[in-house]
mmCIF file of the N, C-alpha and C atoms, coordinates in Angstrom:
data_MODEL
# 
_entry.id   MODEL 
# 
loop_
_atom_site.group_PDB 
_atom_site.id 
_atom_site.type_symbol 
_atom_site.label_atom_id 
_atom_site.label_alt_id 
_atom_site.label_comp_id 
_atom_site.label_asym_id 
_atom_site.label_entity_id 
_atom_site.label_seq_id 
_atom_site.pdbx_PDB_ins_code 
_atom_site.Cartn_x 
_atom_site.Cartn_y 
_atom_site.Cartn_z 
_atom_site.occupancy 
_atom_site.B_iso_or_equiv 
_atom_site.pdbx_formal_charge 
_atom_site.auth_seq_id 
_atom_site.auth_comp_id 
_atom_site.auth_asym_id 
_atom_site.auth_atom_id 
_atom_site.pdbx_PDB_model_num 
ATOM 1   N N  . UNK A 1 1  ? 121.775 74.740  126.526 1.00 0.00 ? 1  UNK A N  1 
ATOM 2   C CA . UNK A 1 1  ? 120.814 74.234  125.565 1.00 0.00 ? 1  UNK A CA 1 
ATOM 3   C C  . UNK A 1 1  ? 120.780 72.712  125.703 1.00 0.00 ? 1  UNK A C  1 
ATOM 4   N N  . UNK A 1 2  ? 119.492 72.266  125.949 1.00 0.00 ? 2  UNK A N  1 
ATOM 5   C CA . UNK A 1 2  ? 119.202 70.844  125.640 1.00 0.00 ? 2  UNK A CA 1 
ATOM 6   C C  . UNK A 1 2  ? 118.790 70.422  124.768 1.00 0.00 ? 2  UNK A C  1 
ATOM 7   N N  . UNK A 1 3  ? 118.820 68.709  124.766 1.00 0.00 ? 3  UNK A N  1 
ATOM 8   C CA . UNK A 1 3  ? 119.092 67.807  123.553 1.00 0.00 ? 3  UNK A CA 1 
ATOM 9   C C  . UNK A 1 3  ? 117.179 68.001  123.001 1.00 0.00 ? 3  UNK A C  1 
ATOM 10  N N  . UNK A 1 4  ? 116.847 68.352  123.918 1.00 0.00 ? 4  UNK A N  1 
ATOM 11  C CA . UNK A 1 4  ? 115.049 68.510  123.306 1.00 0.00 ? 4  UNK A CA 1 
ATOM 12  C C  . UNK A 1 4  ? 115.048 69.734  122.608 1.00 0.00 ? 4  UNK A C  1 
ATOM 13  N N  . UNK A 1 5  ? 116.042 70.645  122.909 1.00 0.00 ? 5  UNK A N  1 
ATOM 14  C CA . UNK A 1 5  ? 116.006 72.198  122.052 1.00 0.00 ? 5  UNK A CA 1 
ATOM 15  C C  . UNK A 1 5  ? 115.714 72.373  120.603 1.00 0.00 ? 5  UNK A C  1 
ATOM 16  N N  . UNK A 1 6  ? 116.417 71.193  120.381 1.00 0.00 ? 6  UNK A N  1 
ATOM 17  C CA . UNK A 1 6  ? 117.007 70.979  118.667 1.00 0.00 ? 6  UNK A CA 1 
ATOM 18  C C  . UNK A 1 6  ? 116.526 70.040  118.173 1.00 0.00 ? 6  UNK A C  1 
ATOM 19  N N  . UNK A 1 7  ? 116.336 70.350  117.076 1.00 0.00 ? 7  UNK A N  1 
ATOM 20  C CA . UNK A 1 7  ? 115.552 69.987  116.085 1.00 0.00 ? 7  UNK A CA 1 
ATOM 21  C C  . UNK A 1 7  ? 115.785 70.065  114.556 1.00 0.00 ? 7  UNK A C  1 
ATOM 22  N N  . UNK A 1 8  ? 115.798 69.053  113.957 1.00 0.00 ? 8  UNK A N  1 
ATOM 23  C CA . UNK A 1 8  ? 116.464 69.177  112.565 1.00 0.00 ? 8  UNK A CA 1 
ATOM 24  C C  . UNK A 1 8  ? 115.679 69.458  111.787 1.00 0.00 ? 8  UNK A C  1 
ATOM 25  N N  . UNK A 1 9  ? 116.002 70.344  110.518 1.00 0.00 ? 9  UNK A N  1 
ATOM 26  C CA . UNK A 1 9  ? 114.944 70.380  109.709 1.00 0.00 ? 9  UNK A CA 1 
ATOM 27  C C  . UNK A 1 9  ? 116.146 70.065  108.300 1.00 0.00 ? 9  UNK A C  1 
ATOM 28  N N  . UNK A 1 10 ? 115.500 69.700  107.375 1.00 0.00 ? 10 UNK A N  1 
ATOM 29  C CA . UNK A 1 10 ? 116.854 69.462  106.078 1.00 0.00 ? 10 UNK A CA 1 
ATOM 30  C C  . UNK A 1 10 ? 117.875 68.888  106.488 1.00 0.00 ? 10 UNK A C  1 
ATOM 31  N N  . UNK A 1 11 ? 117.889 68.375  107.749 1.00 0.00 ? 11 UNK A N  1 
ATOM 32  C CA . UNK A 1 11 ? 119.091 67.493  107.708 1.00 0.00 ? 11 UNK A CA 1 
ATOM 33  C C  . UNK A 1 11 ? 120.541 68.735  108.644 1.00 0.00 ? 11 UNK A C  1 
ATOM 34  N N  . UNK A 1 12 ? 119.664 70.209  108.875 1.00 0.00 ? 12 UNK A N  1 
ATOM 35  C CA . UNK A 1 12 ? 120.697 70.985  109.182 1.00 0.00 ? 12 UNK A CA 1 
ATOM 36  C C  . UNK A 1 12 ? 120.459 70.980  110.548 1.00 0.00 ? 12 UNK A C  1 
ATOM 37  N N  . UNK A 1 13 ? 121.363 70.875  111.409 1.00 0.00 ? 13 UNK A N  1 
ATOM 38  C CA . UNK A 1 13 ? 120.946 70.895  113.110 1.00 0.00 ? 13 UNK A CA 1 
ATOM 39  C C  . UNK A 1 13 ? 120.835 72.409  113.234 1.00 0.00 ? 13 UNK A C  1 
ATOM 40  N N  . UNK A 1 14 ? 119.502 72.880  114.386 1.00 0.00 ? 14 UNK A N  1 
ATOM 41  C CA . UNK A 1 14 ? 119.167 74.053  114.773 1.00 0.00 ? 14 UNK A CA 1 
ATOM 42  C C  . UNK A 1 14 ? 120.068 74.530  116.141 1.00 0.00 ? 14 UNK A C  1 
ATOM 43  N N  . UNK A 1 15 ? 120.537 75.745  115.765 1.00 0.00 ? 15 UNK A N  1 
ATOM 44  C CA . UNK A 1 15 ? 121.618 76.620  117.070 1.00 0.00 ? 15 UNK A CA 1 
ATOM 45  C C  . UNK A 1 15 ? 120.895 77.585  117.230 1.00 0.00 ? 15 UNK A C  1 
ATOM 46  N N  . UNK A 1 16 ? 120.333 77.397  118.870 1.00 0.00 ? 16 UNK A N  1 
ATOM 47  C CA . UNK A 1 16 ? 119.410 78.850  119.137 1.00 0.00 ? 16 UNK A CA 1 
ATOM 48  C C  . UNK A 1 16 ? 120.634 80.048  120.308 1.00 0.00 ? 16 UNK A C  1 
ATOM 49  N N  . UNK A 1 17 ? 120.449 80.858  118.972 1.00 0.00 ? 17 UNK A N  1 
ATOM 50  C CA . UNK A 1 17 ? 121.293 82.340  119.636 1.00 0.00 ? 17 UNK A CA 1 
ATOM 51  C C  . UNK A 1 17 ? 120.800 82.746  121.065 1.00 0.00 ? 17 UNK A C  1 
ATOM 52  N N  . UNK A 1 18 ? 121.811 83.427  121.274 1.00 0.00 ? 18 UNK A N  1 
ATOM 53  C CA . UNK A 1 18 ? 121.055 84.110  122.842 1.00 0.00 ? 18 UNK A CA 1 
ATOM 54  C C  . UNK A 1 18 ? 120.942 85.460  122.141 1.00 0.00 ? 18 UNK A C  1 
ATOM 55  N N  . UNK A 1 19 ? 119.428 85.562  122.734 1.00 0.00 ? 19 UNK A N  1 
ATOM 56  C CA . UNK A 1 19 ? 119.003 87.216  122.212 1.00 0.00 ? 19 UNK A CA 1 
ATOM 57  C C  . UNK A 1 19 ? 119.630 88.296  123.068 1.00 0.00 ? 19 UNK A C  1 
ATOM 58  N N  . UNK A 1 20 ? 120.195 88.159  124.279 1.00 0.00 ? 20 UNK A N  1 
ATOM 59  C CA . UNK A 1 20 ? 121.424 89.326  124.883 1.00 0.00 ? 20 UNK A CA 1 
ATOM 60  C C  . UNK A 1 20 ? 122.619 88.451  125.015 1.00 0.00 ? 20 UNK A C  1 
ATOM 61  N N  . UNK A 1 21 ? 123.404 88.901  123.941 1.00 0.00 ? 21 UNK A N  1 
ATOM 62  C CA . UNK A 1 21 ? 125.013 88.779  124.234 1.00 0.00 ? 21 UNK A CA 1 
ATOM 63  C C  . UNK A 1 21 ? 125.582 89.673  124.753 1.00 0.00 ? 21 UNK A C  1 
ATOM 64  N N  . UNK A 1 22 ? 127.053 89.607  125.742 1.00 0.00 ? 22 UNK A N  1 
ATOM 65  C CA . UNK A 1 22 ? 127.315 90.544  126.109 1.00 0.00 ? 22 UNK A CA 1 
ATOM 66  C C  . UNK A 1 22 ? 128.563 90.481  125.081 1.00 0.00 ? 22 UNK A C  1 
ATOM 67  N N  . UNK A 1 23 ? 128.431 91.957  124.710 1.00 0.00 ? 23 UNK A N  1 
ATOM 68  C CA . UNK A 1 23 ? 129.542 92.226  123.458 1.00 0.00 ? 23 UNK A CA 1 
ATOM 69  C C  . UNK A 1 23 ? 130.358 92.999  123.611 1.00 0.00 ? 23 UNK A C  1 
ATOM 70  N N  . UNK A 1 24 ? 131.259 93.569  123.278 1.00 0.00 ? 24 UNK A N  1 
ATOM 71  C CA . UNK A 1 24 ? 132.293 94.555  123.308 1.00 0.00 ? 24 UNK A CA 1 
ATOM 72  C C  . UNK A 1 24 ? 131.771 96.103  123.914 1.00 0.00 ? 24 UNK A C  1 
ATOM 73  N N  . UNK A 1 25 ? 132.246 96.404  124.562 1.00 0.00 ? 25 UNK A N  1 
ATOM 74  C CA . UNK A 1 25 ? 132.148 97.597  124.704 1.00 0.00 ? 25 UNK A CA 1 
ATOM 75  C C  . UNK A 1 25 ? 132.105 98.965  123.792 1.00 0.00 ? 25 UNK A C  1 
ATOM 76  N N  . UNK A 1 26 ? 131.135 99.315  123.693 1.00 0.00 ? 26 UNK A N  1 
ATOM 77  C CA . UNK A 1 26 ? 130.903 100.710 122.375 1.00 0.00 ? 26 UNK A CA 1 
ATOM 78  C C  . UNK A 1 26 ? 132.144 101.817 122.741 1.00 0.00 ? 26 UNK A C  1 
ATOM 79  N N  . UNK A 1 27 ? 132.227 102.352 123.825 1.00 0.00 ? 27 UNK A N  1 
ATOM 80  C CA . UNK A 1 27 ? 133.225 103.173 124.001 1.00 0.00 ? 27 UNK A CA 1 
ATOM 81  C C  . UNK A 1 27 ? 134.170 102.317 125.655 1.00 0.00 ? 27 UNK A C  1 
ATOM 82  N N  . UNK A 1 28 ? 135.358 102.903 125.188 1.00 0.00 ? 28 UNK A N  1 
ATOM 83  C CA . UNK A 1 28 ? 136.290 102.248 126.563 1.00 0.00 ? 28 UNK A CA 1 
ATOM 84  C C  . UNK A 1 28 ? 136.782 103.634 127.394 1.00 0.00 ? 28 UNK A C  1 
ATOM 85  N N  . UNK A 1 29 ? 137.023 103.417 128.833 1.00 0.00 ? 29 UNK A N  1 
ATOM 86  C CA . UNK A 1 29 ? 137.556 104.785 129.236 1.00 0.00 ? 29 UNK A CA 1 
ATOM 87  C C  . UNK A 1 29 ? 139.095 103.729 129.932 1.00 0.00 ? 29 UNK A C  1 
ATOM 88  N N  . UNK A 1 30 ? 139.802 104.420 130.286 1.00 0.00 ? 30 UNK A N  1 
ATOM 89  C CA . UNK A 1 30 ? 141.268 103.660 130.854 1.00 0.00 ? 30 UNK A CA 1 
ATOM 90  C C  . UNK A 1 30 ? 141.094 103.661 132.129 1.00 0.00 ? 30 UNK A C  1 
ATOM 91  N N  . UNK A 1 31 ? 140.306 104.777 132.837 1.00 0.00 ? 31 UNK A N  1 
ATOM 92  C CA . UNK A 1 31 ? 140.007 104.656 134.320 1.00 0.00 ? 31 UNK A CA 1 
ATOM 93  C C  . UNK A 1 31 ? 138.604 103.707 134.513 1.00 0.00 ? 31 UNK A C  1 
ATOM 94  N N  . UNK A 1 32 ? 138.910 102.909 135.449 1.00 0.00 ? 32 UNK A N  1 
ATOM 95  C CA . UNK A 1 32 ? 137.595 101.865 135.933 1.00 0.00 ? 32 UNK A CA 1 
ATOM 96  C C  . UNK A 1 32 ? 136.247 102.711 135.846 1.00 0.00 ? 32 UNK A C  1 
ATOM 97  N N  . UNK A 1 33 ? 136.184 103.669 137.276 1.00 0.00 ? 33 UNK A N  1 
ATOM 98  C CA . UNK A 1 33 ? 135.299 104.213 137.379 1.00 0.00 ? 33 UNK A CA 1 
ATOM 99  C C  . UNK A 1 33 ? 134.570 105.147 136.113 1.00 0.00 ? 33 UNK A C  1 
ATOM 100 N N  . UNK A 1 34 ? 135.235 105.486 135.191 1.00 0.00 ? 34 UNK A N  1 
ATOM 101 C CA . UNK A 1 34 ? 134.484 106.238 134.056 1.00 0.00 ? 34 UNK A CA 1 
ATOM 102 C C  . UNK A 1 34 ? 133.989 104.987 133.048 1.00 0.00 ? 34 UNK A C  1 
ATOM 103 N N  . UNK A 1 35 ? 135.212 104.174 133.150 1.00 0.00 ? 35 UNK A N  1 
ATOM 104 C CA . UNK A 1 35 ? 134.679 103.150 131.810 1.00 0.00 ? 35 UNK A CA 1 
ATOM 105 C C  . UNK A 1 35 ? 133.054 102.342 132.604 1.00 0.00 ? 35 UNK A C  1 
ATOM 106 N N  . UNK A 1 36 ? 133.170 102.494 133.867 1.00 0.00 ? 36 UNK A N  1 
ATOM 107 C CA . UNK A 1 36 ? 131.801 101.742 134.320 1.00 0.00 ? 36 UNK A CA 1 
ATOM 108 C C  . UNK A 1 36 ? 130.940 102.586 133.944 1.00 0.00 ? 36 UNK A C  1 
ATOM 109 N N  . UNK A 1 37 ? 131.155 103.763 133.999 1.00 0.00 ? 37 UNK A N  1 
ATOM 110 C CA . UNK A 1 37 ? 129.989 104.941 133.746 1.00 0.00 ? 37 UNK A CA 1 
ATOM 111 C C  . UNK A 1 37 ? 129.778 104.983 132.170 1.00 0.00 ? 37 UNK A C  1 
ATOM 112 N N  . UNK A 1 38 ? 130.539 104.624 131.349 1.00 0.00 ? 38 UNK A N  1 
ATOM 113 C CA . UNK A 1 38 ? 130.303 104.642 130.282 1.00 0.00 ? 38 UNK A CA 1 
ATOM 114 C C  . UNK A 1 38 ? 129.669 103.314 129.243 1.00 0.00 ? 38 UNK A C  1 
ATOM 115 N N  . UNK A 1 39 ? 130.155 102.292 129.936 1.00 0.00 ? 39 UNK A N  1 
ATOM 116 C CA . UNK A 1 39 ? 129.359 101.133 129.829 1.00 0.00 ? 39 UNK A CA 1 
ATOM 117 C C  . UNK A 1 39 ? 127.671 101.473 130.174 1.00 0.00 ? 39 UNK A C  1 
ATOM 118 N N  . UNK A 1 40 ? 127.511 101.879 131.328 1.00 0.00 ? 40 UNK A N  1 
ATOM 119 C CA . UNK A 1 40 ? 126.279 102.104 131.769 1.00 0.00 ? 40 UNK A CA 1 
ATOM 120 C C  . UNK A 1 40 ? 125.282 103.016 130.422 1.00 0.00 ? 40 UNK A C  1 
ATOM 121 N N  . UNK A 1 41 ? 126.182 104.069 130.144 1.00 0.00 ? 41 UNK A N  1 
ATOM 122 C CA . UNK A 1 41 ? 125.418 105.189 129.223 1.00 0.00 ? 41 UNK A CA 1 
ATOM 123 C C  . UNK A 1 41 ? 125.739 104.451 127.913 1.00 0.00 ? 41 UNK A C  1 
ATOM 124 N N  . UNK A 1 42 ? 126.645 104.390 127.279 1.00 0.00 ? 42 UNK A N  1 
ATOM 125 C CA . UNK A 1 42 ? 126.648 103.175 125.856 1.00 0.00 ? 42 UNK A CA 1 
ATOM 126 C C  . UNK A 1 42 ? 126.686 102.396 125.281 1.00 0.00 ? 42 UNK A C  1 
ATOM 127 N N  . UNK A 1 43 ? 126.937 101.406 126.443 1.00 0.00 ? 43 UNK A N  1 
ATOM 128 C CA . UNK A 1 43 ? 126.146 99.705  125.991 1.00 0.00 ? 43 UNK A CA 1 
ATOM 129 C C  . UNK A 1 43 ? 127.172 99.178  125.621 1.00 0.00 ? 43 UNK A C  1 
ATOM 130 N N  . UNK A 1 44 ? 127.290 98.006  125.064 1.00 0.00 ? 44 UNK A N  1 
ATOM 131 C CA . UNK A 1 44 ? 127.605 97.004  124.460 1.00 0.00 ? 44 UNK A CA 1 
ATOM 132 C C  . UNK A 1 44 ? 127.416 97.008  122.697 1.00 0.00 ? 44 UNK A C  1 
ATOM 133 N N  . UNK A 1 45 ? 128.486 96.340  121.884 1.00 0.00 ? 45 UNK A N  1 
ATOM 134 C CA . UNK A 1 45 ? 128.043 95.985  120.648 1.00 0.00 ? 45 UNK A CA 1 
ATOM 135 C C  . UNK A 1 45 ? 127.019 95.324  120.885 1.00 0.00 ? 45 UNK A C  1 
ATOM 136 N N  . UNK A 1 46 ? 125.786 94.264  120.332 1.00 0.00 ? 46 UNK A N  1 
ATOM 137 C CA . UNK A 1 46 ? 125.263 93.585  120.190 1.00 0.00 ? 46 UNK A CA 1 
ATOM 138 C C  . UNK A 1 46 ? 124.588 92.918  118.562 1.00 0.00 ? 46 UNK A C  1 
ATOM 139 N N  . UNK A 1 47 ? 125.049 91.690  118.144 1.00 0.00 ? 47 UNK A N  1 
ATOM 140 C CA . UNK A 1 47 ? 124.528 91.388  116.925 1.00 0.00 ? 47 UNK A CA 1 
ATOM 141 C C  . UNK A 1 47 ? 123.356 90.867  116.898 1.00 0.00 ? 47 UNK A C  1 
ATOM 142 N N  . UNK A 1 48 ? 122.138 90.788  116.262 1.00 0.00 ? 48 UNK A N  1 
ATOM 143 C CA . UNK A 1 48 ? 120.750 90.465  116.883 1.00 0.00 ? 48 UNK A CA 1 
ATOM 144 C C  . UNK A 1 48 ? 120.157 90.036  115.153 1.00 0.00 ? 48 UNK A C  1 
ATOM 145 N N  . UNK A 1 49 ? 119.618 88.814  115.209 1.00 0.00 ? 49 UNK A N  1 
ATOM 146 C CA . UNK A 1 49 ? 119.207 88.229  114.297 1.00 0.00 ? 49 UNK A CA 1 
ATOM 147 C C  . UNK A 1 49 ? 117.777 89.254  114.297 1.00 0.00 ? 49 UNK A C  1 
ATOM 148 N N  . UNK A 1 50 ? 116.856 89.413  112.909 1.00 0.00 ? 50 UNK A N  1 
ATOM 149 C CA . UNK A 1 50 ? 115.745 90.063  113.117 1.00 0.00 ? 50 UNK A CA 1 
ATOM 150 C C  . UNK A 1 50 ? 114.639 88.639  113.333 1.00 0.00 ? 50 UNK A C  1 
ATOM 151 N N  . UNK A 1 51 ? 113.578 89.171  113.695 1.00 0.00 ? 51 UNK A N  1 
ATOM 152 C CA . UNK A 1 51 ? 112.521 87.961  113.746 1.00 0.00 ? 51 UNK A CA 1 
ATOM 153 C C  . UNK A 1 51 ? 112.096 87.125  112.409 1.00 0.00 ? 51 UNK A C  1 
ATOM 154 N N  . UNK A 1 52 ? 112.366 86.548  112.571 1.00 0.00 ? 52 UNK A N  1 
ATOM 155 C CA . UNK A 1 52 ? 112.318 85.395  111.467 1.00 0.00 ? 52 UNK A CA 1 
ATOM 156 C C  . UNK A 1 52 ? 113.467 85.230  110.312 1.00 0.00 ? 52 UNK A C  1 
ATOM 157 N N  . UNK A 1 53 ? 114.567 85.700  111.303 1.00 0.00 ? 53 UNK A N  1 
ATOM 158 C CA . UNK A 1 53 ? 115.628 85.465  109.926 1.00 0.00 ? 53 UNK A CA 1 
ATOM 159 C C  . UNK A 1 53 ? 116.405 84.257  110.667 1.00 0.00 ? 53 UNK A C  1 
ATOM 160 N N  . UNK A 1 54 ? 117.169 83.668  109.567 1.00 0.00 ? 54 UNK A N  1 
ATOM 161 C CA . UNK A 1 54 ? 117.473 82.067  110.231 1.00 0.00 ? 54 UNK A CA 1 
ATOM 162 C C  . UNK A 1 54 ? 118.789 82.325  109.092 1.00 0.00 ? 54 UNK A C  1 
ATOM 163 N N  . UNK A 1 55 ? 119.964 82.256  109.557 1.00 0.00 ? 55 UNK A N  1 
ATOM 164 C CA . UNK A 1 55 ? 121.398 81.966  108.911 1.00 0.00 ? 55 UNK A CA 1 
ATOM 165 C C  . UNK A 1 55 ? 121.629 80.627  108.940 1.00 0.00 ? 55 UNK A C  1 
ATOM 166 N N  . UNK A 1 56 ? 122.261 80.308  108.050 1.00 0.00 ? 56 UNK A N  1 
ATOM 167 C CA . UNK A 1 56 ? 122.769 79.014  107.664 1.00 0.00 ? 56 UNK A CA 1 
ATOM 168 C C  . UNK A 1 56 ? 124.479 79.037  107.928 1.00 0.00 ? 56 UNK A C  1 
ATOM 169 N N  . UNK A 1 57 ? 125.173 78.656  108.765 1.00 0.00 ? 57 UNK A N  1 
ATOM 170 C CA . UNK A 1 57 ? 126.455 78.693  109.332 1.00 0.00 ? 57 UNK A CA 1 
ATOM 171 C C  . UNK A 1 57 ? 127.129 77.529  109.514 1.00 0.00 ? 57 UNK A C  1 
ATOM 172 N N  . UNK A 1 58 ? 128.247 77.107  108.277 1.00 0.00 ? 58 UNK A N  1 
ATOM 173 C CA . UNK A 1 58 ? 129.240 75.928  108.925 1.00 0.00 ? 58 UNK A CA 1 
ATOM 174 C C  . UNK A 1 58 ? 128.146 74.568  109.265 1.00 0.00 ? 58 UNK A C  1 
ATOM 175 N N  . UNK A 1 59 ? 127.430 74.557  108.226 1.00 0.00 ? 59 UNK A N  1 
ATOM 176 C CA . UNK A 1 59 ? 125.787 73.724  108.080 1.00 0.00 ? 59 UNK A CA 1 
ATOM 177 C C  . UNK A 1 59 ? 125.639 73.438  109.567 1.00 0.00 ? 59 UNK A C  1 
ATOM 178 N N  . UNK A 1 60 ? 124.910 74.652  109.918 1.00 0.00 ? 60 UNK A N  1 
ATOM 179 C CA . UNK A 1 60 ? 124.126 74.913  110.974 1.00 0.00 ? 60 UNK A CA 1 
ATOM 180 C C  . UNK A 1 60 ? 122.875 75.540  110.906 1.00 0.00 ? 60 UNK A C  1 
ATOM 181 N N  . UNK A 1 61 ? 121.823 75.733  110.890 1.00 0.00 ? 61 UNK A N  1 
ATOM 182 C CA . UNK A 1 61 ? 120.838 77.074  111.222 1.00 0.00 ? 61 UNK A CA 1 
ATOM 183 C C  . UNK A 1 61 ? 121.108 77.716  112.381 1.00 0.00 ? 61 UNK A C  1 
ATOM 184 N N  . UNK A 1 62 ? 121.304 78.782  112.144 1.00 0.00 ? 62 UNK A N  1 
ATOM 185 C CA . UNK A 1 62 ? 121.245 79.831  113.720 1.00 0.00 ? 62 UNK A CA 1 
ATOM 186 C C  . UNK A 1 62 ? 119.753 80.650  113.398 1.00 0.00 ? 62 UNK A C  1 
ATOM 187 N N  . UNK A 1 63 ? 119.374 80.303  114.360 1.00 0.00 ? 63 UNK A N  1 
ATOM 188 C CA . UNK A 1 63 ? 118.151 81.503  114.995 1.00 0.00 ? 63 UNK A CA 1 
ATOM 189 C C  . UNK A 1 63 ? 117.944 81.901  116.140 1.00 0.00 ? 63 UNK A C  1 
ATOM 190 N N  . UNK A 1 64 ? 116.618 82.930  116.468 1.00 0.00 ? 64 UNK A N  1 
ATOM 191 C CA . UNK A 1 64 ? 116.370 83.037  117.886 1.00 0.00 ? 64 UNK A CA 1 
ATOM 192 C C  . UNK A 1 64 ? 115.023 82.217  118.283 1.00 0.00 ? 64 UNK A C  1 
ATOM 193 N N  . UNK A 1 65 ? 114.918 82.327  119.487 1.00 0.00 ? 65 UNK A N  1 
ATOM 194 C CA . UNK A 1 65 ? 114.066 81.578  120.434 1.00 0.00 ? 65 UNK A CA 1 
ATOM 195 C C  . UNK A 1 65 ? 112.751 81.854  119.589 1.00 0.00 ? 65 UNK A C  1 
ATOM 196 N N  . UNK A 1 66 ? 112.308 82.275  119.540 1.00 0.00 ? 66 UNK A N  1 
ATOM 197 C CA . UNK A 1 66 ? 110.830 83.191  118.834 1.00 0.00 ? 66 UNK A CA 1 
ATOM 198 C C  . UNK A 1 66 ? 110.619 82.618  117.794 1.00 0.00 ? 66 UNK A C  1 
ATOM 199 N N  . UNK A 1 67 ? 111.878 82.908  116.825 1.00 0.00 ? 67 UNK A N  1 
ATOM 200 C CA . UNK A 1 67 ? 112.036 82.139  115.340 1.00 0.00 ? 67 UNK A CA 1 
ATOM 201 C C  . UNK A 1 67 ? 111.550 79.816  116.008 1.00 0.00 ? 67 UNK A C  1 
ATOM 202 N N  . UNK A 1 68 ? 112.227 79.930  116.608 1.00 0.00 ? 68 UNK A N  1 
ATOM 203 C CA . UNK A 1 68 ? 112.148 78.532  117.047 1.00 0.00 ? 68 UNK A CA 1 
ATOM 204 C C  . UNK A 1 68 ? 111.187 78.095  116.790 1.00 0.00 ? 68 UNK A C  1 
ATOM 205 N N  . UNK A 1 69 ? 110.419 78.771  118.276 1.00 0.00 ? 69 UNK A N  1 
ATOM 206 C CA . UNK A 1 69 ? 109.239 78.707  118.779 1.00 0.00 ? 69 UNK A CA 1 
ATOM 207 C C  . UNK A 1 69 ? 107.924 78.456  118.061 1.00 0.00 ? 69 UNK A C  1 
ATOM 208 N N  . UNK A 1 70 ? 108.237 79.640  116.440 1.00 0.00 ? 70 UNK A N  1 
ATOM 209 C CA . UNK A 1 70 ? 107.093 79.537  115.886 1.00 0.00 ? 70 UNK A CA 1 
ATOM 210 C C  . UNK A 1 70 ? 107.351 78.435  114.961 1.00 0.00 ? 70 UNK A C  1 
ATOM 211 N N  . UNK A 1 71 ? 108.447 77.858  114.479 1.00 0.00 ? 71 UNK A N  1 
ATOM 212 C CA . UNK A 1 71 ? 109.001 76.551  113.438 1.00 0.00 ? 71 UNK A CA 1 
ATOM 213 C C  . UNK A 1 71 ? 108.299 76.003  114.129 1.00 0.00 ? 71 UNK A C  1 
ATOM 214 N N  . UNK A 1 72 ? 108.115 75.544  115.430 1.00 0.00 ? 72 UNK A N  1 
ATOM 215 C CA . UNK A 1 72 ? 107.831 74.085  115.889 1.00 0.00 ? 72 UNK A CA 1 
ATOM 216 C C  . UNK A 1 72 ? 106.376 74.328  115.768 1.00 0.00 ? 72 UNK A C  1 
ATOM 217 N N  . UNK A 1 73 ? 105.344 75.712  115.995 1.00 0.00 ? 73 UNK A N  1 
ATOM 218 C CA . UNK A 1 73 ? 104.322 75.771  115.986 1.00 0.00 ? 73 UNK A CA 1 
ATOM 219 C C  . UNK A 1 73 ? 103.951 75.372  114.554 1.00 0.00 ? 73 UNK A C  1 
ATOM 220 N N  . UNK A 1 74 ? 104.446 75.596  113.419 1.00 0.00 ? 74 UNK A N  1 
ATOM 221 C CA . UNK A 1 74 ? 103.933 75.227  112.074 1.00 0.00 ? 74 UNK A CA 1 
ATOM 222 C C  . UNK A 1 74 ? 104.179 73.772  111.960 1.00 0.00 ? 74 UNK A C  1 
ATOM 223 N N  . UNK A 1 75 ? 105.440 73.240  112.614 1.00 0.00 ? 75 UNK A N  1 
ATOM 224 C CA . UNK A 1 75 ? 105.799 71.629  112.475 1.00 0.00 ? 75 UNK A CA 1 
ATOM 225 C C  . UNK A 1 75 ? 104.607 70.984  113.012 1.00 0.00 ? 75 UNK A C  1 
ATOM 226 N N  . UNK A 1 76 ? 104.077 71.632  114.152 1.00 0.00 ? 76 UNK A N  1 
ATOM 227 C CA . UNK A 1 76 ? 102.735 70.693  114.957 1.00 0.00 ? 76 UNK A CA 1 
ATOM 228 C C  . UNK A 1 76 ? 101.319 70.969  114.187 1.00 0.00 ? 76 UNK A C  1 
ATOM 229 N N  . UNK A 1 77 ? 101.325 71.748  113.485 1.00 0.00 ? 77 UNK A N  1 
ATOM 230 C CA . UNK A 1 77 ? 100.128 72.608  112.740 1.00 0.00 ? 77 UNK A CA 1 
ATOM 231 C C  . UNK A 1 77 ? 100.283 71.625  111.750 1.00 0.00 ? 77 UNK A C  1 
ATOM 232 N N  . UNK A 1 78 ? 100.999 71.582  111.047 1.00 0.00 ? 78 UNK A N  1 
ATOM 233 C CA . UNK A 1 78 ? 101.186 70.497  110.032 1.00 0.00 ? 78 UNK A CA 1 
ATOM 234 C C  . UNK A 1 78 ? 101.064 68.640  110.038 1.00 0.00 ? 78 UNK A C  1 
ATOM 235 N N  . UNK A 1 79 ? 101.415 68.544  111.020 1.00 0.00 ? 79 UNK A N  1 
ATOM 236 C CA . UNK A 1 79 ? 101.556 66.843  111.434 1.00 0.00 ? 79 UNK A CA 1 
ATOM 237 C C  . UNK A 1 79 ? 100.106 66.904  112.047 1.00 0.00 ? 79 UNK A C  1 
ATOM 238 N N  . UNK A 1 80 ? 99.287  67.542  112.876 1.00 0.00 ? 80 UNK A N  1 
ATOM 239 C CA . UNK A 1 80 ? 97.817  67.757  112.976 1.00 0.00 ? 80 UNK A CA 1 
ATOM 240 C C  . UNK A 1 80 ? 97.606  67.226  114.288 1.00 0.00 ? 80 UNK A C  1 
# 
């Protein structure tokens, strides 16, 4: 993330999430070859902000890209 990414609003600096984290494994097997096969069929945890929700964290905003995207579109809509 670059220093042009961010953008303050209230004084809170903006943290843009990554919309694929790689997260924990849903199920584990002890042998390689099954746990790869099972990764494949059940994924990853993943925590996923919904569209347009924005957390406030350790006075931070966290959002996603989208959420961003459209802040800055109303910031420019507004200043004209």
């Amino acid at each position: 993330m670059s220093k042009a990414d961010n953008l303050i609003v209230v004084a809170y600096p903006i943290v843009i999430i990554q919309e694929h984290e790689n997260g924990e494994q849903v199920r584990k097997h002890k042998k390689k070859r099954i746990n790869k096969k099972w990764l494949k069929r059940y994924g990853t945890y993943c925590e996923m902000l919904d569209p347009g929700e924005v957390v406030l964290v350790d006075g931070q905003l966290l959002m996603s890209r989208r959420t961003y995207n459209k802040l800055k579109q109303m910031e420019r809509k507004e200043n004209g």
